[in-house]
C-alpha positions in Angstrom: 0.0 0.0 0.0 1.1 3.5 -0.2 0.1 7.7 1.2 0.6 10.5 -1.8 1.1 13.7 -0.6 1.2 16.6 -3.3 2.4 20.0 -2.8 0.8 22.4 -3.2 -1.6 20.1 -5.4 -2.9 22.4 -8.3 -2.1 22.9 -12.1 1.7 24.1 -12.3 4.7 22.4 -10.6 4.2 20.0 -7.7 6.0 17.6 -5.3 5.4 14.1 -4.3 6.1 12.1 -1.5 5.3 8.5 -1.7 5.4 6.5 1.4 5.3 3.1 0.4 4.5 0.7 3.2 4.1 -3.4 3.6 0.6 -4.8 4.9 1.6 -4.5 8.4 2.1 -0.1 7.5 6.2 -0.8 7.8 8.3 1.5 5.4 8.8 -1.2 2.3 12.4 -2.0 1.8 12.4 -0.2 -2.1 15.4 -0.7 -4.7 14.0 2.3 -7.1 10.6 4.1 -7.7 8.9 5.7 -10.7 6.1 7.9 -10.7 4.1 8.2 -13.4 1.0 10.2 -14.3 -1.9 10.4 -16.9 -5.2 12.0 -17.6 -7.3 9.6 -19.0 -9.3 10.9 -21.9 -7.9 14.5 -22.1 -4.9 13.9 -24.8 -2.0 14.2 -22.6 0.9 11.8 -22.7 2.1 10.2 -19.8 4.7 11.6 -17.6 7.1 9.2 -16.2 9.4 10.5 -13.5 11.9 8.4 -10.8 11.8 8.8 -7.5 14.8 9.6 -4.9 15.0 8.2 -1.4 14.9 10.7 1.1 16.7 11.2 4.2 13.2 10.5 6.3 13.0 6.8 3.8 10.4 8.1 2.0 10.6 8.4 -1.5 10.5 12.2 -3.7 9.6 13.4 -6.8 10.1 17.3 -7.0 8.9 20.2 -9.9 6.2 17.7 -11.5 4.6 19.6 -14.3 0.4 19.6 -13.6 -0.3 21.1 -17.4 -4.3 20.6 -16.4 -7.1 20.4 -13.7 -8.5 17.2 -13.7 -8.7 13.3 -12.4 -5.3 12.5 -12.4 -4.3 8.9 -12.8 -1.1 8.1 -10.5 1.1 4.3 -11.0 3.9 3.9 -8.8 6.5 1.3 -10.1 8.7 0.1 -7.4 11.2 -2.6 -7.2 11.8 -4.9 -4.4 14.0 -7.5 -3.5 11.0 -9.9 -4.7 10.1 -8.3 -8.1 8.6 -5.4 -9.6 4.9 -4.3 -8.5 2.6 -1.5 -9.5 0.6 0.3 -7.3 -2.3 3.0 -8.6 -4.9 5.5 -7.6 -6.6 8.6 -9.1 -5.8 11.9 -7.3 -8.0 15.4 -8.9 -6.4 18.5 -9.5 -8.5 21.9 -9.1 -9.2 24.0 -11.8 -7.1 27.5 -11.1 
């Protein structure tokens, strides 16, 4: 499982901090991340950035572009030491 948090969370350039976490809520043991975004039926192209570990084991992705408002569509690809998974949610980003 995994907790997104977006700053400041509207159309321009935004962070992310992905917390990715086993069943039991521990901090997954990660080899690499990739965050990657899409908005389903609006044109856009995916955008496909990696992650770096932080200091605080969490893992950042800084100056995202947010082009539009919308429902945002949000994979995280992570590597562990037992294969590759894919986690996803949909996030919305205001209109300015």
């Amino acid at each position: 499982m995994f907790q997104l948090l977006i700053s400041p969370g509207a159309v321009g350039t935004d962070d992310f901090v992905l917390q990715l976490m086993s069943g039991e809520g521990n901090l997954l043991p990660v080899k690499e991340a990739t965050l990657v975004l899409s908005l389903p039926g609006r044109g856009a192209q995916p955008l496909e950035r990696k992650a770096a570990l932080g200091a605080d084991g969490y893992w950042h992705v800084a100056e995202v572009p947010i082009p539009l408002p919308g429902r945002w569509h949000l994979r995280v690809e992570a590597v562990t030491a037992f294969g590759k998974i894919a986690l996803e949610d949909d996030f919305e980003v205001p209109a300015p």
